[in-house]
C-alpha positions, 0 to 999 in steps of 0.5 A, spaced: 696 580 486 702 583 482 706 576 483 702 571 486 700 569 479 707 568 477 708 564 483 702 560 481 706 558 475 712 557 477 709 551 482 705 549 477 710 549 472 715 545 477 708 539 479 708 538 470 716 537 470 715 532 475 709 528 475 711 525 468 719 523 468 718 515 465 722 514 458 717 514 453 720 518 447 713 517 442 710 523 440 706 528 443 699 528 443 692 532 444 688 529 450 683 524 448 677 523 446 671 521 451 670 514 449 661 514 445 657 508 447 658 506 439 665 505 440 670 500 441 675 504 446 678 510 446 681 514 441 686 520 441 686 525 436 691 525 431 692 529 424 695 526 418 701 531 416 697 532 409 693 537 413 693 543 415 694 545 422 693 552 425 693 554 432 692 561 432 684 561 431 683 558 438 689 557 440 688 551 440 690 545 434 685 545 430 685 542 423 684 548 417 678 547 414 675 545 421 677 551 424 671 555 425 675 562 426 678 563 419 685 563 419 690 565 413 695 561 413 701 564 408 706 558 407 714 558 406 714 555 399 711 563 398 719 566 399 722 562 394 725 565 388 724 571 391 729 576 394 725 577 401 729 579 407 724 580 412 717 579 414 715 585 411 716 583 405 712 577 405 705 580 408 705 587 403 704 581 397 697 579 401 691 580 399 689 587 403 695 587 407 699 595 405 705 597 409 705 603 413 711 606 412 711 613 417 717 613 422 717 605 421 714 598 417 707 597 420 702 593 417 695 595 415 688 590 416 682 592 413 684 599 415 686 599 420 692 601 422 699 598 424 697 599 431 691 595 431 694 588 430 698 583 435 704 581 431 707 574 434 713 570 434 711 563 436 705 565 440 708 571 444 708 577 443 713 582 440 714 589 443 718 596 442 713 600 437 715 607 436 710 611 434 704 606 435 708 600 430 712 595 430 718 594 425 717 589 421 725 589 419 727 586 425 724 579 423 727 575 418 724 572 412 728 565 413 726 562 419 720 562 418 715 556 417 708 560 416 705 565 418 698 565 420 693 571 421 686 571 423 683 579 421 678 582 425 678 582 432 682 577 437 681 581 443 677 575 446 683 572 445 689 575 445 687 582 449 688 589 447 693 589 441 689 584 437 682 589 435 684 589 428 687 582 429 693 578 429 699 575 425 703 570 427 710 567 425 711 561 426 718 558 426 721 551 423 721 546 427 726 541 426 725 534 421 728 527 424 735 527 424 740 533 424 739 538 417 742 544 416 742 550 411 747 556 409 744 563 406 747 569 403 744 574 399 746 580 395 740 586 395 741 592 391 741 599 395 738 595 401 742 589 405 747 583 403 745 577 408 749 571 412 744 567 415 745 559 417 741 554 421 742 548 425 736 543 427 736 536 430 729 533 431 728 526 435 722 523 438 724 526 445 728 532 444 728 538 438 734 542 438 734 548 432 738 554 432 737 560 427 743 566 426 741 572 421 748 577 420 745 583 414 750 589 413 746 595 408 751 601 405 749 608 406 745 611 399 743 616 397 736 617 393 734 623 388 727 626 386 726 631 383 729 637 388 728 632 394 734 629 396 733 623 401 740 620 404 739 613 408 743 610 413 748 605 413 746 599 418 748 593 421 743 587 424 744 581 428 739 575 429 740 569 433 734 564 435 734 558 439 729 553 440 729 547 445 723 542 446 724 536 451 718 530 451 720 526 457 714 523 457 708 522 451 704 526 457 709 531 457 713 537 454 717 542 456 720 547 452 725 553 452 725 559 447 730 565 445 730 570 441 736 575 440 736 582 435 741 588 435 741 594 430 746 599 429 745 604 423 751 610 423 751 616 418 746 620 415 738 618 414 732 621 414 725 620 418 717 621 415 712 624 420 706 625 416 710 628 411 715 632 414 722 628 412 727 630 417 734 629 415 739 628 421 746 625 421 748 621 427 746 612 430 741 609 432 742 602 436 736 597 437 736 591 441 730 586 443 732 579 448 725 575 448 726 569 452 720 563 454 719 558 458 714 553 458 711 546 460 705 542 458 701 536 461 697 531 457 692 528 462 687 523 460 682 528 456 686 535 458 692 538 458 695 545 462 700 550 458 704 553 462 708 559 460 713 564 463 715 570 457 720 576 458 721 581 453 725 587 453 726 593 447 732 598 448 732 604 443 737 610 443 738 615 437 744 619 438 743 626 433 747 631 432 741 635 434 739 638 440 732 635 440 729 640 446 729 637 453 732 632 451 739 633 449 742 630 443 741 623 446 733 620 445 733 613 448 727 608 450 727 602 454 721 597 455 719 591 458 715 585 459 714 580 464 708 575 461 706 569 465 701 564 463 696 559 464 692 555 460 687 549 461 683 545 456 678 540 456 675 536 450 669 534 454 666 530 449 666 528 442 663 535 441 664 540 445 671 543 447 671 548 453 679 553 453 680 557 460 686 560 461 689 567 465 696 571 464 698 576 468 703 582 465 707 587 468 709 592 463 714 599 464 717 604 460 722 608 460 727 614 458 727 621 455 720 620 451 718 618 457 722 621 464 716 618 469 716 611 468 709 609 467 708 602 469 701 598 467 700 592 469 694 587 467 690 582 468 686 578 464 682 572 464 678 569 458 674 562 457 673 559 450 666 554 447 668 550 441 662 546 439 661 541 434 654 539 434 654 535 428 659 534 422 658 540 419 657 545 423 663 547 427 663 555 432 668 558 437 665 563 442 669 566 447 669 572 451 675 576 456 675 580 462 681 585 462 683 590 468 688 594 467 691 598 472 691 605 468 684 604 466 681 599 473 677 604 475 673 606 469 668 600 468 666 601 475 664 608 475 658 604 471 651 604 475 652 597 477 658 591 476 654 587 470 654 594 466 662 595 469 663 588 466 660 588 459 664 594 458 671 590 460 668 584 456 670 581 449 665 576 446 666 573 440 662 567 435 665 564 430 661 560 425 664 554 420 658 551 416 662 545 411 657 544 407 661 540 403 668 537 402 670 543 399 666 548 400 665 552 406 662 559 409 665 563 415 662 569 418 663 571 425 661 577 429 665 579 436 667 585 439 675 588 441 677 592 446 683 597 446 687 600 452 691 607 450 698 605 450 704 609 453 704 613 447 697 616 446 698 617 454 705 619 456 709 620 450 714 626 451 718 627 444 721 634 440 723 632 434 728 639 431 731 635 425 732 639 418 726 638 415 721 638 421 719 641 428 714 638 431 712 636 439 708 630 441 706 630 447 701 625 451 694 626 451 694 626 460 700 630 460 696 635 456 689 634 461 686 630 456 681 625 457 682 619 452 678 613 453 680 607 451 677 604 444 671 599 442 670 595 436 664 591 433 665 587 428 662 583 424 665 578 417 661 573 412 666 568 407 664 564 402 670 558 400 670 553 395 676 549 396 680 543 392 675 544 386 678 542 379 676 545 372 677 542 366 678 548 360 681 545 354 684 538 358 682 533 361 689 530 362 690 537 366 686 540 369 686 547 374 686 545 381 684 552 385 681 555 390 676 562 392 674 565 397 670 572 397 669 575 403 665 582 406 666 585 413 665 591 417 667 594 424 664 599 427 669 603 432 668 608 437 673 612 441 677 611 435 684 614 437 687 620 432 693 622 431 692 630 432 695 637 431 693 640 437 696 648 435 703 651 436 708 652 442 707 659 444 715 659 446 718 655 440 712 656 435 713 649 433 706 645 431 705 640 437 701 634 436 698 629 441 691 623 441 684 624 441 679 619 440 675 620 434 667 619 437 665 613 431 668 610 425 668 605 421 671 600 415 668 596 411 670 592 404 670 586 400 676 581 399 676 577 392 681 570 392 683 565 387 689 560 387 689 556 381 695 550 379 695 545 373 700 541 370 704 542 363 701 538 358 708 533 357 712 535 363 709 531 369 714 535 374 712 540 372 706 546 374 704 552 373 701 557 379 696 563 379 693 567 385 690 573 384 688 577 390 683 584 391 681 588 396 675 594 395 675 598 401 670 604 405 673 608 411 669 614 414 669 618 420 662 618 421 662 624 425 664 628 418 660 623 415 654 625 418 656 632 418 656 632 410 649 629 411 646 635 414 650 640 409 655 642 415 661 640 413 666 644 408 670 649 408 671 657 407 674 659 401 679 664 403 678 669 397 671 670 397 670 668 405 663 663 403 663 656 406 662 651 401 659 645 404 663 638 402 659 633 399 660 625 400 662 624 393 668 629 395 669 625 401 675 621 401 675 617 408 680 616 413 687 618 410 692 613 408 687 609 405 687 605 398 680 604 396 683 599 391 688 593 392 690 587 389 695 582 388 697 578 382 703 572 383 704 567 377 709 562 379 713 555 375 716 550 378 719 544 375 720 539 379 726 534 376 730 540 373 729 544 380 727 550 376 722 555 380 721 562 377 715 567 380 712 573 377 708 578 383 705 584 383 702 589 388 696 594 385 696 599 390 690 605 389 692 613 390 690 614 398 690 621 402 696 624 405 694 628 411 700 632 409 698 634 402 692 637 405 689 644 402 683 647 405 684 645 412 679 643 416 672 641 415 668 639 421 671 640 429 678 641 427 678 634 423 681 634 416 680 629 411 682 628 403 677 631 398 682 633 393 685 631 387 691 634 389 691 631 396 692 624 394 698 619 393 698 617 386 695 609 384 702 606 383 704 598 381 709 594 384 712 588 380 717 584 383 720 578 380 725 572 381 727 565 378 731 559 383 735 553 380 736 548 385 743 543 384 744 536 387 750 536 390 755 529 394 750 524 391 744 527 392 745 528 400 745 535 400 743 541 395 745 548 393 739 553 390 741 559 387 737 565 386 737 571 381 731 577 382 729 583 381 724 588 386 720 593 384 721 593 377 718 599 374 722 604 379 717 606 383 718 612 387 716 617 391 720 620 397 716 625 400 710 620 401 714 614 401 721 614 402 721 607 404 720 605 396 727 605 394 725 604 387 728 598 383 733 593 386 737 587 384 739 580 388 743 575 388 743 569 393 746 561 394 742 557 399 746 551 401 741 545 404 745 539 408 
């Protein structure tokens, strides 16, 4: 089993690559749609390029206000006159999107953390977390085309990582004819960046390449009596597309992506609150390489696709870190083949199978066993339209891991055995107008423990810090794998106009309000477990919570209108909100029945907590919102944006006073154990300059981040108060 699916790819791979090798260079196409008694011949299926194509929803093409899944679609157009450097930049100015800034820069949804969420290149999927995240650093804002993002879970889809959803950042893709662009950037207390890029695009060939050089200075921060030390670093990105259309039935592909980070000097890590100071390296590198092919036949198409990837990270402190030496090092990697095939069956109906096989290891000091998992997985998708609209997608996958292949059979019988490693998912598009449309699905996800939860070995002896992190079956735990029930409801209303004071200019917008739910259990915690009792270091490992839940409400309005006696000229605004609601719904229940609370250490009493006190699960804003007002006028090629983050006061588990409440958990039901509300207000303005007659231009960009001096450094060391930049963007 371990490679009989692989070699199933690589046959079906070297049948596409020679069933179709006639000259016919004309663009690629979907498969055709059968012919109807009332229509003359056959038609295919073609997209005007003024709309909107997402892929992520379904994985498949599907024109955006079409798609039954919803996707967010956060365009390139968003970067301009701003001083981004990575995708984290980007996503943390989102409509209830936060960073996550322990030990690296996640990304929370509805709630949930970093972890929950599949972050994709291009359809493949990153690796090398640490600590459950994915550094968002290491991918660079400039090659990126859009990004698109389906929130609530895609485990029907896309397997384990996705129970919270899945980003996915889709890289440029090549106009006719060569182009080109060279970048540099100034960033104040953070890195000055080269980048260039190269594509040429043709109906039989695209070819594009990508490089990144970014160089930051060390610095050093001050606040209060903290003072907070930040490595000097150095990174490399080069990406490479290639895409061959040998006929118009069939292409193949090749992509490659290669990251490496190198930091020296003093630097600092936050753990919960403990910031650990060290001087030393860190040395990161990530290789991603596809191959893939695609056949067009009749009314099908097969995908196939082989993906490698591997992550090597190596701290070298200057202090010994337990069994571990001076050096900690971690090695991962990845080895994904794929098969997919879909079927328009009819006008109405669409049916996608696929399979993919994954065989995935770590290695290195944290962990000295080399844990090895290896997954199949296979998953089947319906979508329907049964008239012009309505549209649904219900999909469902079945998962065998080999860490958990057993579990669901120790069930009664192979049905339960199977319902339990199942993943349904329905979702609703109901288009009851032009511009006005309602989703709502309701889907299950389904996550396995990673290597971390399971096998992690780590000390951390830093100045500032102490700790061990130890794998929950290294400790003899029985940590199950989590579950998820979500359900969502939206209401948008889409290229309406409003007429204020002007017929002559009216607001051109669009609103959506969403509500959601999710309801998990097994929920898998971070914990402190008690000390060591040969170092008297705290020791923390993972357990599941028993039930949790998040639920909220999201609030969008994008609005544009053009300037009374300047044709070119527009105004944008986007205003984004998010309430939220966490519980663990253990304590909750607890507070309910007046046993949750703590015991004053001056009078001995118990004093119960009660739900007004409670402040649900930590690190959660119950308030966000964002605001962005841009200008561009067009003919002066002028571009300036105004954007703001309200983030509301969340709890800190290191601030904590009283301990625990109920079954060893702590929770936030004091002022003092809350991270204050704070604003991030960022601002940028571009000027665009033509150059040799027009045939190519230069932009150049002025913008300041962060413009009241934010920070917090024991809570948030990676907010680095105000920072200025500077950049030239030469386009041929």
């Amino acid at each position: 089993m371990k490679y009989s699916t692989i070699l199933l790819l690589c046959i079906c791979t070297s049948f596409i690559v020679h069933a179709h090798t006639e000259a016919d260079t004309t663009l690629p196409r979907l498969p055709n749609i059968p012919t109807s008694k009332k229509q003359k011949k056959d038609t295919v299926r073609t997209y005007s390029s003024k709309e909107q194509v997402v892929v992520t929803g379904t994985r498949n093409e599907v024109l955006l206000k079409d798609s039954p899944v919803r996707v967010e679609v956060i365009d390139k157009k968003q970067t301009v006159s701003t001083a981004m450097v990575n995708i984290g930049d980007l996503l943390r100015e989102q409509s209830g999107m936060m960073l996550t800034n322990n030990v690296r820069t996640g990304i929370q949804m509805m709630g949930l953390g970093a972890d929950y969420t599949q972050i994709l290149i291009d359809g493949q999927p990153m690796i090398g977390r640490v600590a459950g995240v994915l550094d968002l650093s290491r991918i660079s804002v400039g090659n990126v085309e859009r990004v698109e993002v389906v929130k609530g879970p895609m485990s029907s889809l896309y397997g384990s990582e996705a129970l919270a959803g899945v980003i996915n950042i889709i890289t440029k893709k090549p106009d006719l004819g060569f182009s080109g662009m060279v970048f540099g950037q100034y960033l104040d207390k953070g890195p000055s960046e080269l980048r260039g890029e190269l594509q040429y695009g043709s109906g039989a060939l695209d070819l594009s390449g990508f490089f990144s050089m970014k160089n930051a200075r060390p610095f050093t921060l001050n606040q209060d009596s903290l003072s907070v030390p930040y490595q000097g670093f150095s990174d490399q990105t080069i990406h490479v597309k290639s895409k061959w259309y040998p006929s118009n039935a069939v292409h193949i592909g090749a992509d490659m992506r290669y990251f490496s980070s190198e930091s020296r000097g003093a630097f600092i890590e936050s753990f919960f609150g403990q910031i650990a100071s060290n001087a030393g390296s860190v040395r990161q590198e990530d290789l991603q390489g596809t191959g893939y092919a695609i056949w067009t036949h009749g009314k099908a198409r097969l995908n196939a696709q082989l993906h490698y990837a591997s992550y090597k990270e190596r701290y070298n402190f200057d202090t010994i870190q337990g069994e571990a030496g001076s050096v900690d090092d971690l090695s991962r990697g990845l080895l994904r083949s794929y098969l997919q095939y879909d079927v328009i069956w009819n006008e109405r109906n669409r049916f996608t199978f696929g399979m993919e096989y994954t065989i995935d290891d770590i290695g290195g000091s944290r962990y000295p066993d080399n844990p090895y998992f290896a997954t199949f997985s296979g998953f089947a998708q319906w979508e329907g339209n049964p008239t012009s609209w309505i549209s649904y997608a219900l999909s469902a996958r079945y998962v065998d891991n080999s860490a958990y292949s057993q579990e669901g059979l120790k069930e009664s019988n192979i049905v339960s055995a199977f319902a339990k490693l199942s993943n349904p998912k329905l979702a609703v598009n109901l288009k009851l107008d032009e511009g006005f449309r309602i989703h709502t699905s309701i889907g299950t996800g389904f996550k396995v423990p990673d290597f971390r939860q399971l096998y992690v070995q780590f000390s951390n002896r830093l100045g500032g810090a102490g700790y061990d992190l130890i794998g929950a079956r290294r400790l003899g735990l029985d940590l199950q794998p989590e579950r998820s029930v979500s359900m969502d409801l939206g209401v948008i209303a889409d290229a309406w106009s409003l007429t204020l004071f002007s017929n002559e200019n009216p607001l051109h917008g669009f609103a959506e309000c969403r509500v959601f739910h999710n309801t998990l259990s097994n929920l898998i915690e971070f914990y402190y477990t008690g000390n060591n009792p040969q170092t008297n270091q705290a020791v923390y490992s993972y357990r599941n919570i028993a039930r949790a839940s998040t639920q909220g409400l999201e609030m969008t309005l994008q609005m544009s209108n053009a300037i009374p006696g300047h044709e070119s000229a527009e105004l944008g605004y986007s205003i984004g909100y998010q309430y939220l609601d966490t519980r663990d719904l253990e304590v909750y229940d607890a507070i309910e029945n007046g046993m949750a609370g703590t015991v004053d250490p001056q009078t001995g009493r118990f004093r119960t907590l009660t739900k007004d006190e409670y402040g649900g699960l930590w690190f959660r804003s119950v308030h966000s919102g964002t605001v962005r007002i841009s200008y561009e006028h067009r003919s002066a090629g002028l571009s300036a944006s105004l954007r703001a983050q309200y983030i509301g006061r969340f709890g800190d588990e290191a601030l904590d006073k009283n301990g625990p409440v109920h079954n060893n958990r702590k929770v936030p039901d004091m002022d003092a154990e809350y991270v204050p509300a704070y604003t991030i207000l960022n601002f940028g303005i571009s000027k665009d300059i033509s150059l040799i007659e027009r045939s190519s231009s230069m932009r150049i960009t002025f913008g300041v981040n962060n413009l009241l001096n934010v920070m917090n450094l024991r809570s948030m060391p990676n907010l680095l108060g105000r920072q200025f930049s500077l950049s030239t963007q030469l386009m041929l």
